[in-house]
Each structure stands twice: as C-alpha cells, then as structure tokens.
OpenMM code with the backbone's topology and positions (N, CA, C; nanometers):
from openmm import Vec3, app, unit

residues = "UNK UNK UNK UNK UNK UNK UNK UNK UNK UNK UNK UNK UNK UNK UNK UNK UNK UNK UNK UNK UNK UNK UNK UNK UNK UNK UNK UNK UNK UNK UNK UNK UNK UNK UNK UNK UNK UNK UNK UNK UNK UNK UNK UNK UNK UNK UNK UNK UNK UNK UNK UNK UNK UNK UNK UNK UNK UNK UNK UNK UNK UNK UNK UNK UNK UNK UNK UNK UNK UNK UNK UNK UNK UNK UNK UNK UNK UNK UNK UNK UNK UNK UNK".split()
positions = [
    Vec3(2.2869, 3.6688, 3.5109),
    Vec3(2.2277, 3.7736, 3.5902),
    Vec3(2.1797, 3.8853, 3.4990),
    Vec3(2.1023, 3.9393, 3.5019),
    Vec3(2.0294, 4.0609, 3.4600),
    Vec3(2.0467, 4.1552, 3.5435),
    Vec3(2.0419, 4.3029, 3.4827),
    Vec3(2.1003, 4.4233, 3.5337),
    Vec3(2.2414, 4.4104, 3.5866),
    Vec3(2.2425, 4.5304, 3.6686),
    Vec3(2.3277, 4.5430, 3.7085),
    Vec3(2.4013, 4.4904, 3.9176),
    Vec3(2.4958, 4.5008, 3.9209),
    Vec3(2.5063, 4.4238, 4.0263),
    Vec3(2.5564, 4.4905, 4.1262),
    Vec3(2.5211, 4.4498, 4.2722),
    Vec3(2.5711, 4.5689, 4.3286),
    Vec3(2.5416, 4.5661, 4.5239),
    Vec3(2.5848, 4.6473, 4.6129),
    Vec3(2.5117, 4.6574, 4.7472),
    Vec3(2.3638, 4.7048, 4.7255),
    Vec3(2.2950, 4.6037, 4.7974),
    Vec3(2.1237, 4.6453, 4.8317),
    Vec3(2.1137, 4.6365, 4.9489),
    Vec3(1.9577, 4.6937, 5.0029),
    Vec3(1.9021, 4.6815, 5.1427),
    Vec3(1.8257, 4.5970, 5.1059),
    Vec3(1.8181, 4.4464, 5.2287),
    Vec3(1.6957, 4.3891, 5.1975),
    Vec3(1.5579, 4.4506, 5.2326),
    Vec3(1.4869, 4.3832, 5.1713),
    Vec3(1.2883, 4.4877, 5.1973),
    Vec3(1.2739, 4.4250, 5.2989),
    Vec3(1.3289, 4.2781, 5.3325),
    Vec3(1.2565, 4.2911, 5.4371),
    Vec3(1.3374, 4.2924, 5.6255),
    Vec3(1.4425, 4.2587, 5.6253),
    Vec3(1.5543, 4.3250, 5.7433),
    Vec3(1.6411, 4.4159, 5.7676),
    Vec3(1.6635, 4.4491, 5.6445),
    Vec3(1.6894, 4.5871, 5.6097),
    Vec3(1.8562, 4.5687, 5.5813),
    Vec3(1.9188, 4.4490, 5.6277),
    Vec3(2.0423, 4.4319, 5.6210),
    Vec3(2.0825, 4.4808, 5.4644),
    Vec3(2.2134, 4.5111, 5.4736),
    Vec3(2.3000, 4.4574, 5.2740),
    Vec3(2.3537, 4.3635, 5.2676),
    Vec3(2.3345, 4.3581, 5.1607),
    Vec3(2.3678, 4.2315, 5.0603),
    Vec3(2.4079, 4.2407, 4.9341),
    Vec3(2.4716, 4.1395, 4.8637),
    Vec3(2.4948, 4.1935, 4.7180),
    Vec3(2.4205, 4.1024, 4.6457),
    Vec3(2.3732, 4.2000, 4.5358),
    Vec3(2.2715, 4.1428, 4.4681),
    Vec3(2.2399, 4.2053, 4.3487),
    Vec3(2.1519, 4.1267, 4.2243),
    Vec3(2.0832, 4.1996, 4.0929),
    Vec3(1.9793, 4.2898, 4.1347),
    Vec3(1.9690, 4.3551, 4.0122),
    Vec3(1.8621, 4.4746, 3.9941),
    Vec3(1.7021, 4.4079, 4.0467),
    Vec3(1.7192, 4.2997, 4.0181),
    Vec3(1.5552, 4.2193, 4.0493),
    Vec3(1.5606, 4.1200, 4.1964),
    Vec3(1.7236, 4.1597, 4.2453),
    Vec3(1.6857, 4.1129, 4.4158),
    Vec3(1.5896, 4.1420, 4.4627),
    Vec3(1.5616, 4.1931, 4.5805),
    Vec3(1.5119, 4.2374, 4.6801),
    Vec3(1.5104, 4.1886, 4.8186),
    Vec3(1.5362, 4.1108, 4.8154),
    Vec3(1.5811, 4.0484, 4.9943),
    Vec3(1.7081, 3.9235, 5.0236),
    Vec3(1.7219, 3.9151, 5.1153),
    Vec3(1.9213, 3.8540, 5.1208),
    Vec3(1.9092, 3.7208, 5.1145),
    Vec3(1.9964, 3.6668, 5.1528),
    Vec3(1.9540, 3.5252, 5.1211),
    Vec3(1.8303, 3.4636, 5.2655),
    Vec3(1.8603, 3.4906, 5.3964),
    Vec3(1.8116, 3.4583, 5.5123),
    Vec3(1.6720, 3.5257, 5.4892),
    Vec3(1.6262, 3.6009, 5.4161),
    Vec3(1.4960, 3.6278, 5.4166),
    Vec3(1.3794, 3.6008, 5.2706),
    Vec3(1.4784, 3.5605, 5.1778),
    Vec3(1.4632, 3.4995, 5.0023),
    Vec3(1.3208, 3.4379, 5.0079),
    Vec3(1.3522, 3.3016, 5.0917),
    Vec3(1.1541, 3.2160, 5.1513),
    Vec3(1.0550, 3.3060, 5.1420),
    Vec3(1.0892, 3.3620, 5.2697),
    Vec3(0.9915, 3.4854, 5.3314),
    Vec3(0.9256, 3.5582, 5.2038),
    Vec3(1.0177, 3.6233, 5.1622),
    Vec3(1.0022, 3.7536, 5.0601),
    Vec3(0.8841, 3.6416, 4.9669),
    Vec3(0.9550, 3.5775, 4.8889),
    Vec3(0.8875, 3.5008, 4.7722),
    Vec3(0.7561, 3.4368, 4.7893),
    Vec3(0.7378, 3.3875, 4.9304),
    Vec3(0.5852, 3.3968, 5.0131),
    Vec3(0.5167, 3.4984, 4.9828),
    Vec3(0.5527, 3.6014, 5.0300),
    Vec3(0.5166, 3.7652, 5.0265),
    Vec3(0.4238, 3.7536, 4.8772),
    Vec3(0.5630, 3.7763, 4.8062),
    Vec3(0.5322, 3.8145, 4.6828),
    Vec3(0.4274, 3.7442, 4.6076),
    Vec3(0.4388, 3.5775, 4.6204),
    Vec3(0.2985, 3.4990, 4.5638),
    Vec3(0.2131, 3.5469, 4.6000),
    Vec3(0.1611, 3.5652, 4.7535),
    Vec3(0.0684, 3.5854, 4.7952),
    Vec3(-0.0241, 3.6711, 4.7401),
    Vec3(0.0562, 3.7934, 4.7037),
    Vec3(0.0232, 3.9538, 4.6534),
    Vec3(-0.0120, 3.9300, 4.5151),
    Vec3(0.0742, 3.8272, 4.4527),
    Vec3(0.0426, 3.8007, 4.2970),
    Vec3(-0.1071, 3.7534, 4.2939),
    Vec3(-0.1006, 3.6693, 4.3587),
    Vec3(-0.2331, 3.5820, 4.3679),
    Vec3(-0.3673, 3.6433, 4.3680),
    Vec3(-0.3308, 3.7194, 4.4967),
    Vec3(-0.4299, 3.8233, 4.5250),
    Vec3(-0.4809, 3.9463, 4.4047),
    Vec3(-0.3709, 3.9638, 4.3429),
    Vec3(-0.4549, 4.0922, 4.2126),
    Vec3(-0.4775, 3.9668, 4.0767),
    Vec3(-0.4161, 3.8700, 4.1208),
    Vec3(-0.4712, 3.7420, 4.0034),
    Vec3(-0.6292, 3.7163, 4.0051),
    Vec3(-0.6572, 3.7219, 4.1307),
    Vec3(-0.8102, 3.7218, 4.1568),
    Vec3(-0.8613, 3.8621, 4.1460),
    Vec3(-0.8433, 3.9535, 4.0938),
    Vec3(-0.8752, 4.0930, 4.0420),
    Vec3(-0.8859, 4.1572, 3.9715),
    Vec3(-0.8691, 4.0650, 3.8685),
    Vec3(-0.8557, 4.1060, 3.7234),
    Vec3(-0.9364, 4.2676, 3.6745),
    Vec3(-0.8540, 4.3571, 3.5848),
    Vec3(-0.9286, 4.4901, 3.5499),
    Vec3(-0.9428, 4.5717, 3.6869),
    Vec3(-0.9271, 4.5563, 3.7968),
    Vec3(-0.9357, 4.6210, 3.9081),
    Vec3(-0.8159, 4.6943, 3.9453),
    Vec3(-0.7852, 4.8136, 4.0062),
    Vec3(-0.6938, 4.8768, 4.0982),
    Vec3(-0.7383, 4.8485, 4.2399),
    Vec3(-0.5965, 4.8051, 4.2880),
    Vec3(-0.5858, 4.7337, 4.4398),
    Vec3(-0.4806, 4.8443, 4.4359),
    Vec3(-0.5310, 4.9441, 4.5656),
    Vec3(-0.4591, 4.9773, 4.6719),
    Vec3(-0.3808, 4.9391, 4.7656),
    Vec3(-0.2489, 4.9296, 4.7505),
    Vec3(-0.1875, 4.8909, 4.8662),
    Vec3(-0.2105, 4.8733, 5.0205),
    Vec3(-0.3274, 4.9643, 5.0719),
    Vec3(-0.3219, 4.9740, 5.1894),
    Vec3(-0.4799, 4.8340, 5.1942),
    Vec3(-0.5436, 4.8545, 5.1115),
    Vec3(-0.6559, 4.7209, 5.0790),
    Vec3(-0.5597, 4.5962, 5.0854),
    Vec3(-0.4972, 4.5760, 5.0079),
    Vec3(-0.3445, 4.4522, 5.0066),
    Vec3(-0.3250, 4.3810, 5.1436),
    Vec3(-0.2505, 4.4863, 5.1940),
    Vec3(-0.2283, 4.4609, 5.3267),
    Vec3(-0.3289, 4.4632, 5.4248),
    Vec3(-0.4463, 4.5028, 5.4309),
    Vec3(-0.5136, 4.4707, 5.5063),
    Vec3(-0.6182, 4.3231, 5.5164),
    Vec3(-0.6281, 4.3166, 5.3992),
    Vec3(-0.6924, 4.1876, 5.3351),
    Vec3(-0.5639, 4.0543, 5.3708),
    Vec3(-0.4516, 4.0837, 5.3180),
    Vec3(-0.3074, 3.9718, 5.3613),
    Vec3(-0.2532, 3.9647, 5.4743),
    Vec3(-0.2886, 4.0594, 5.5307),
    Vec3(-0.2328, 4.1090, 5.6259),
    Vec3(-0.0982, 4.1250, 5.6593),
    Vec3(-0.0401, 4.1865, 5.5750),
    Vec3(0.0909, 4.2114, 5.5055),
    Vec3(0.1267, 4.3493, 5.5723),
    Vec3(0.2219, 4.3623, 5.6494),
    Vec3(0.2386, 4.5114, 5.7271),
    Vec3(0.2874, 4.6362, 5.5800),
    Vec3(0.2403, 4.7308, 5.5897),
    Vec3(0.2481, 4.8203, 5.4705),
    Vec3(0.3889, 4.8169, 5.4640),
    Vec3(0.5333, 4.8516, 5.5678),
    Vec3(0.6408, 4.8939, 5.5305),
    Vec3(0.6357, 4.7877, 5.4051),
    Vec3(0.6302, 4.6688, 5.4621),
    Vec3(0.6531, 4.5226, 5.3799),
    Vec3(0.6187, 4.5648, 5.2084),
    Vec3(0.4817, 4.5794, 5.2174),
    Vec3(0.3750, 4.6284, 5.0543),
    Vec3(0.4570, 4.7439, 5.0001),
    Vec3(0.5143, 4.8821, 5.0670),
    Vec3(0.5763, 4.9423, 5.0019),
    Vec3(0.7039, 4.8720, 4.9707),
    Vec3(0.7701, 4.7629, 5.0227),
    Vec3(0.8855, 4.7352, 4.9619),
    Vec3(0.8627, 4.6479, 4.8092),
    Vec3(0.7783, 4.5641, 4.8471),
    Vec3(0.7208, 4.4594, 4.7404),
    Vec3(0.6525, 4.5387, 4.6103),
    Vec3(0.6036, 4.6667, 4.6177),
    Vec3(0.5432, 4.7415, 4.4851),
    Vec3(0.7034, 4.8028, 4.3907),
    Vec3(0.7649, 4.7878, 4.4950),
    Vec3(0.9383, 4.8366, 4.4478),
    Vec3(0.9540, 4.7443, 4.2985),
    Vec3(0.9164, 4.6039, 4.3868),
    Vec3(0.9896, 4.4711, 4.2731),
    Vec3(0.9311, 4.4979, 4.1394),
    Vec3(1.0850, 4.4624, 4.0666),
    Vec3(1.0348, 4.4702, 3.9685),
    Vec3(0.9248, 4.3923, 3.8713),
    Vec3(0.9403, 4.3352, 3.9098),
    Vec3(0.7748, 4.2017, 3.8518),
    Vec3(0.6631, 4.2215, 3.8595),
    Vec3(0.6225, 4.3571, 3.9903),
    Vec3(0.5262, 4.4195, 3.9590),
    Vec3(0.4710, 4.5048, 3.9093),
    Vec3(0.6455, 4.5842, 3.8548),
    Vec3(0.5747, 4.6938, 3.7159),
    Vec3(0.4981, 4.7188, 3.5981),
    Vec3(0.3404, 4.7981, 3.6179),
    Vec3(0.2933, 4.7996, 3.4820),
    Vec3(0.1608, 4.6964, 3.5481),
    Vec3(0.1472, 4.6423, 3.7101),
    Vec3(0.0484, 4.6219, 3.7372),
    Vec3(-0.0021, 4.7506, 3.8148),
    Vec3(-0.1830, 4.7226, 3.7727),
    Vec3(-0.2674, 4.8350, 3.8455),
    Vec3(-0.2835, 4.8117, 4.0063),
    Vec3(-0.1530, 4.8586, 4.0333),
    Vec3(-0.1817, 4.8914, 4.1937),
    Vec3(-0.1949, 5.0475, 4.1909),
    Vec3(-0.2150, 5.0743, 4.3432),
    Vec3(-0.2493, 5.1934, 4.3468),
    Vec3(-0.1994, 5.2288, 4.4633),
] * unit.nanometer
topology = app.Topology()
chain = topology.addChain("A")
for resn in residues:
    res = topology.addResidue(resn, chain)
    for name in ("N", "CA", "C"):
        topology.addAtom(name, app.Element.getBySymbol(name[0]), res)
C-alpha cells in the first residue's frame, strides 16, 4: 500500500470506508468509480495540450459535476490541465 491508511468518504456514496491515500470509493462502488475515471482519462487523452474544464467534462460525459469534483480529487489526475 502506498501512503497512508485510514477512514475515507467514498466520492461516490458518500459512505466510509478504510482505505489508501489513492482510494477514493468503497469497495460496492470501486467498478463504478474506475468507469468514471477511464472515461475522463480518455476523454483529455483525446485533448492533448488543451485545458478541459470540468464543467465541459461533464457535460460532454455526462458525468454529474458532484461526481467530476470528486474524481479531479484523485490522485492520478494531478499535474493534468484541467481547469
């Protein structure tokens, strides 16, 4: 495991859970989330040099924003040009 370990909220039911620094959702929502997250990858994969706005993201994925603000959290997307 990497980082540190600990109670989280999942991003996306909001329940806790215990989990690493690079969780983000519990086990009953893990699928879901990791859907999410390709999707979003994919999407600024096809964007190369561009800033994508979150609220563009979700409207284009149709990804409800609470969701996009949880997913810009993860860490895997730090150091990409979102906006």
């Amino acid at each position: 495991m990497s980082g540190g370990s600990g109670i989280k909220a999942c991003a996306l039911c909001g329940r806790a859970f215990f989990g690493t620094s690079e969780d983000m959702a519990c086990g009953d929502c893990e699928g879901r989330y990791r859907r999410l997250r390709d999707q979003v990858r994919e999407y600024l994969w096809h964007q190369p040099g561009q800033v994508a706005s979150i609220d563009q993201i979700s409207a284009d994925l149709g990804v409800p924003m609470k969701i996009m603000r949880e997913l810009m959290k993860d860490p895997r997307f730090k150091g990409k040009e979102i906006d």
